[in-house]
C-alpha positions in Angstrom: 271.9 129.1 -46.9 271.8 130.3 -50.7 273.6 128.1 -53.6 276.5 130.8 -53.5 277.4 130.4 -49.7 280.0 128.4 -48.7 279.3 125.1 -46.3 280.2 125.8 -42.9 281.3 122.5 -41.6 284.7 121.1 -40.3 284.8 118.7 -42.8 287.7 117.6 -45.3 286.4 115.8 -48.8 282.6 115.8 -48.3 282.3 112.0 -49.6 285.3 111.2 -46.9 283.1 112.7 -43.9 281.4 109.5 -42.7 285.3 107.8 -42.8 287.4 110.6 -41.1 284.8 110.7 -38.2 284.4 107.1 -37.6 288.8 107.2 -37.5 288.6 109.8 -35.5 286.3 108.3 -33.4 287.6 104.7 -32.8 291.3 106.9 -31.7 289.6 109.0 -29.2 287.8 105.4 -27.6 290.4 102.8 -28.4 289.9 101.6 -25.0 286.9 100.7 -25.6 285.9 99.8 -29.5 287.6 98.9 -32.6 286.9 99.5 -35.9 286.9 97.8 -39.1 287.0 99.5 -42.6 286.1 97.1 -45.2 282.8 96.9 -44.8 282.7 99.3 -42.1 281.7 98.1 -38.5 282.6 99.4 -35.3 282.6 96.8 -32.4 283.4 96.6 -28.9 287.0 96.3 -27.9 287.0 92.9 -26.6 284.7 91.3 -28.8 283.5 88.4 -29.3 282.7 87.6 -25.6 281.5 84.0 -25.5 278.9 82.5 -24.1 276.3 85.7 -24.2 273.8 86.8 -27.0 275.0 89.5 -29.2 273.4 92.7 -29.5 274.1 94.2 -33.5 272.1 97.6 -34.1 272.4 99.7 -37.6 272.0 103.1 -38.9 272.6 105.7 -41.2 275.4 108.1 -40.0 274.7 111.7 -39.2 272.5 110.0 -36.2 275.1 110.5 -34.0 276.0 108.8 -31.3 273.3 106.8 -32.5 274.5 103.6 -33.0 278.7 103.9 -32.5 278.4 106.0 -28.9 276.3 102.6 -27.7 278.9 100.2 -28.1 280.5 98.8 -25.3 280.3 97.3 -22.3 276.5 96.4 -21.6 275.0 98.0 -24.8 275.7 97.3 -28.3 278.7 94.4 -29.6 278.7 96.1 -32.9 277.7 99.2 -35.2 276.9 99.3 -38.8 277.3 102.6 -39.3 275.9 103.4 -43.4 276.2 106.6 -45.6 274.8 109.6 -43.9 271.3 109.2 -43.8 271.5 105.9 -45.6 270.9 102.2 -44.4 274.1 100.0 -43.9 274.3 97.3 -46.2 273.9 93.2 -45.6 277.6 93.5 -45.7 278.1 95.4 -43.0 275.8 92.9 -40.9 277.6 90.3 -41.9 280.8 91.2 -41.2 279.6 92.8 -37.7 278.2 89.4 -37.1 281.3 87.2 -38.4 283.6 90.0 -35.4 281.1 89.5 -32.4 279.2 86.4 -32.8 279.9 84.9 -29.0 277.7 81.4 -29.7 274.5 82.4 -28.2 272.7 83.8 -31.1 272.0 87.2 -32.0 269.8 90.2 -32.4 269.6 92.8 -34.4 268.2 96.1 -33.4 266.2 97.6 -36.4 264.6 101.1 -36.7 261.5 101.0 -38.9 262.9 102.4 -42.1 262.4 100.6 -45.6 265.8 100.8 -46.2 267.5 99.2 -42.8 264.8 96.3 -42.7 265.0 95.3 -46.5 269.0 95.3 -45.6 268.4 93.8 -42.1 266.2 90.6 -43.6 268.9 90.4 -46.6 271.5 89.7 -44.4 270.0 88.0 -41.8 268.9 85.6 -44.7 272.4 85.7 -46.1 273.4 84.8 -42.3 271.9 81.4 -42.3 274.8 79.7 -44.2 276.9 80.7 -41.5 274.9 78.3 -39.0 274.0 81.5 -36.7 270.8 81.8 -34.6 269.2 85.1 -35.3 266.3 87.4 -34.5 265.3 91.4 -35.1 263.9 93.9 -32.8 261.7 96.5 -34.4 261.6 99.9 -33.6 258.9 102.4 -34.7 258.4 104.8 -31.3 257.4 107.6 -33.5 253.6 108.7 -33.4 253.8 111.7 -35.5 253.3 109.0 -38.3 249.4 107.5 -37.7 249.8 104.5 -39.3 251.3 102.3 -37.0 253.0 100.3 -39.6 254.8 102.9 -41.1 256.3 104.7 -37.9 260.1 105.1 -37.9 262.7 104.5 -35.3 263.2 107.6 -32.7 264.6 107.7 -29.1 263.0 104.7 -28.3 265.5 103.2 -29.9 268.4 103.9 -28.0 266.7 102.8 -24.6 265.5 99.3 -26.8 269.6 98.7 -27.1 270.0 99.6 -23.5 267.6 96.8 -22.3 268.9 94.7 -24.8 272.5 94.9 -24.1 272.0 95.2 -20.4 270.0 91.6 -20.8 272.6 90.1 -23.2 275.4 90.9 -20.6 272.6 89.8 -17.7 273.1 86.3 -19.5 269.5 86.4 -21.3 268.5 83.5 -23.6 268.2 84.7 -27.2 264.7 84.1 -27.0 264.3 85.9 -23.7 266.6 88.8 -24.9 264.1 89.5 -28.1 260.8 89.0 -25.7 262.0 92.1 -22.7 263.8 94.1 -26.2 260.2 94.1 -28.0 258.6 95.2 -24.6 260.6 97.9 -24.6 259.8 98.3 -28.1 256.4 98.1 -27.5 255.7 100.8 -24.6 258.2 103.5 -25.6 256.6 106.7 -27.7 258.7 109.8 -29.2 257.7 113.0 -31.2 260.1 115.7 -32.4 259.8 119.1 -33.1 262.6 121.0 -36.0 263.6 124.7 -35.6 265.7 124.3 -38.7 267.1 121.8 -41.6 270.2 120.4 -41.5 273.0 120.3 -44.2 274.6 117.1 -45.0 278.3 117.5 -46.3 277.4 115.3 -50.0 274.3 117.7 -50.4 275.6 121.2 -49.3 272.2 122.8 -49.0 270.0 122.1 -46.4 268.0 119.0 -46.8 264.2 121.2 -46.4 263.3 124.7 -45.7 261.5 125.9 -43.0 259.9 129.7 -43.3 260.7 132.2 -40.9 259.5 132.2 -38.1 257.9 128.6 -38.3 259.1 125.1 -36.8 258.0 121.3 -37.8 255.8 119.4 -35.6 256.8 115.5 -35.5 260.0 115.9 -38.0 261.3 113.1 -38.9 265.3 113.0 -38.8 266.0 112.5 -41.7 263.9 115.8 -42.4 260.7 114.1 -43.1 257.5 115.8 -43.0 255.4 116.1 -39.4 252.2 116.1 -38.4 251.8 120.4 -39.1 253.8 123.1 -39.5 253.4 125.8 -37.0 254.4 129.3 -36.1 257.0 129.5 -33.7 256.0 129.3 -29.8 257.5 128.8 -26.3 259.1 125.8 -25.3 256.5 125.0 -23.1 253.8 125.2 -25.9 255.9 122.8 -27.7 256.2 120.0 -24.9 252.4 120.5 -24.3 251.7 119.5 -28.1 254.9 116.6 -27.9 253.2 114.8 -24.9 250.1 115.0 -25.9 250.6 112.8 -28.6 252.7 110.6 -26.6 250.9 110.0 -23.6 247.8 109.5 -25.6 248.9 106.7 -27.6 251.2 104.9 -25.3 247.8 105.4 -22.8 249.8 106.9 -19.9 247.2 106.0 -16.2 248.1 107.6 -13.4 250.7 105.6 -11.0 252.5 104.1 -13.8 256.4 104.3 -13.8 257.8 105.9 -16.9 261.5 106.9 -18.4 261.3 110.4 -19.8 264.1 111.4 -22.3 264.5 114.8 -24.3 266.8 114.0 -27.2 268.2 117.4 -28.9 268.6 116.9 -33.0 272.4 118.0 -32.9 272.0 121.7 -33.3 269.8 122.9 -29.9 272.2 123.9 -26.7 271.6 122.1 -23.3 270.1 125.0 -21.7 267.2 124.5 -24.2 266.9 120.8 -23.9 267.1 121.0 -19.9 264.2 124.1 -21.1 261.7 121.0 -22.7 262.8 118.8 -19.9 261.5 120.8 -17.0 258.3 120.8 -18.8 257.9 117.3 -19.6 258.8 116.4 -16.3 256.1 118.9 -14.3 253.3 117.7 -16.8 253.8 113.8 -16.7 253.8 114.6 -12.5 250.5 116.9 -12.9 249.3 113.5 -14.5 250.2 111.6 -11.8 252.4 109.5 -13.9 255.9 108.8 -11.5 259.4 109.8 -13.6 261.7 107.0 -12.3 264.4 107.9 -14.4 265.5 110.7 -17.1 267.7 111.2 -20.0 268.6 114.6 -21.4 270.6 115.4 -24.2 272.3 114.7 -27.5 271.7 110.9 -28.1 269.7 110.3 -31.4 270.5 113.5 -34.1 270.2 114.5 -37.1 273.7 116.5 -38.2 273.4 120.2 -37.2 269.3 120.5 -37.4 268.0 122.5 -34.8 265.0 120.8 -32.6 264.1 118.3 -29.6 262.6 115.2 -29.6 260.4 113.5 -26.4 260.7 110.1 -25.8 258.5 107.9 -22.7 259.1 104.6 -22.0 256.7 102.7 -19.4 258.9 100.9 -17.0 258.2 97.7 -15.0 260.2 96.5 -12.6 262.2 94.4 -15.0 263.0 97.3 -17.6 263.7 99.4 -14.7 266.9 97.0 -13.7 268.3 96.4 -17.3 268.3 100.2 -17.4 270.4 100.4 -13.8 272.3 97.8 -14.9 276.0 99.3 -15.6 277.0 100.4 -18.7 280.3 101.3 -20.7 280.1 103.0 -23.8 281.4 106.3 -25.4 278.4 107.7 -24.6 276.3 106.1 -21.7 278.3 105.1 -18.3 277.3 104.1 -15.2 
């Protein structure tokens, strides 16, 4: 896209996208959330449900359904939903926290950006007047970064709100909710691959530029940099160099138990995702590593870019039953 084309995007006033879609949005699932404008939240239907731990999780929009798919029913009491691309504000917390606080305490789900945990500490310091028992969950499954510190928030993070929310609704101390949610956190891996940019409606351009012929190895979504740049290859090729890095530094043994999710970036069809997935699948079984459960499809984007990401989370038996446990959301069900 050149500065003289036009966007192609159903969109209305660019700095209203965020707005219109979260209206649309709550309309479409009024069964099931509500949503509040000022600051904007959207939280489960019949919050605040008493006498369980609440499960808060925040993000930039253009994620999508990352965070507002996940609330519901055995998942997330609330979504801050910021800017596109941009951290929710202390705010947004609060106000999330002041609409679903049940009594029990609760936990914030944080993806390792500077931006959401500066915000996420602000309010959860500003949250302390309000007599409230809280705690974070961190969130940095992505290894294309090498320092550990630094990783951001990936896929992992929407199976860390699963076993939160499944715990919360399972009746989960506060304390005992952040220990199994940091497990999670601790033994999930992701790495993405780009095929394009995307465009977000402020900007108008896309965010990077990727030569032809070339895709991004362990792309961040927000259009960060990856590990190398690469001429474009088969699907296959690109699940090979994906797992690699996974399985190595989550230390995958034969006989363990994993979840295996392929997470498209918005702009990649199913067939292509279900492509990677048949992949992923027959090499963690040539390792001898058992795929107990799978997840394949949109769940943790980036607007329109094109790409995949891989996500493996080592189960244990107790992981494995918040994950069964049912769920009603926009987005998950069972």
């Amino acid at each position: 896209m050149t500065a003289a084309e036009p966007m192609q995007k159903l969109i209305n006033d660019p700095a209203n996208a965020v707005a219109d879609s979260l209206r649309g949005f709550a309309l479409a699932h009024a069964s099931m959330v509500r949503l509040y404008e000022s600051p904007c939240v959207l939280v489960r239907r019949d919050a605040p449900v008493q006498g369980k731990v609440t499960v808060i999780s925040g993000s930039g929009s253009g994620h999508e359904p990352l965070n507002t798919g996940y609330v519901g029913r055995g998942m997330l009491d609330a979504a801050c939903p910021g800017d596109i691309f941009t951290s929710p504000t202390p705010d947004q917390y609060l106000a999330a926290i002041d609409a679903t606080h049940g009594g029990q305490g609760v936990v914030l789900i944080v993806k390792n950006y500077a931006g959401g945990v500066l915000n996420s500490e602000m309010a959860m310091e500003l949250a302390a007047a309000r007599a409230v028992e809280l705690a974070s969950v961190l969130v940095s499954d992505d290894v294309a970064v090498p320092d550990k510190a630094r990783r951001r928030g990936l896929g992992g993070a929407v199976l860390v709100e699963k076993v939160a929310g499944a715990a919360a609704d399972a009746g989960y101390t506060l304390e005992q909710v952040v220990a199994v949610s940091q497990r999670a956190s601790n033994q999930v891996r992701s790495m993405g691959v780009a095929l394009s940019s995307c465009t977000a409606p402020m900007l108008g351009r896309p965010t990077f530029r990727l030569p032809a012929g070339t895709m991004e190895v362990g792309v961040g979504i927000h259009g960060e940099a990856g590990r190398m740049r690469i001429e474009t290859t088969s699907a296959d090729a690109v699940v090979e160099l994906l797992l690699e890095a996974v399985a190595a530094d989550l230390e995958l043994r034969p006989g363990e138990r994993v979840l295996a999710m392929v997470t498209g970036l918005g702009g990649t069809p199913q067939q292509e995702l279900y492509i990677v997935y048949n992949h992923l699948h027959r090499m963690l079984e040539a390792q001898g590593v058992v795929v107990e459960r799978s997840l394949v499809g949109d769940f943790v984007t980036s607007l329109d870019m094109a790409g995949a990401a891989v996500t493996v989370l080592r189960l244990d038996d107790e992981l494995l039953r918040l994950w069964d446990a049912p769920v009603w959301t926009p987005t998950l069900r069972w």
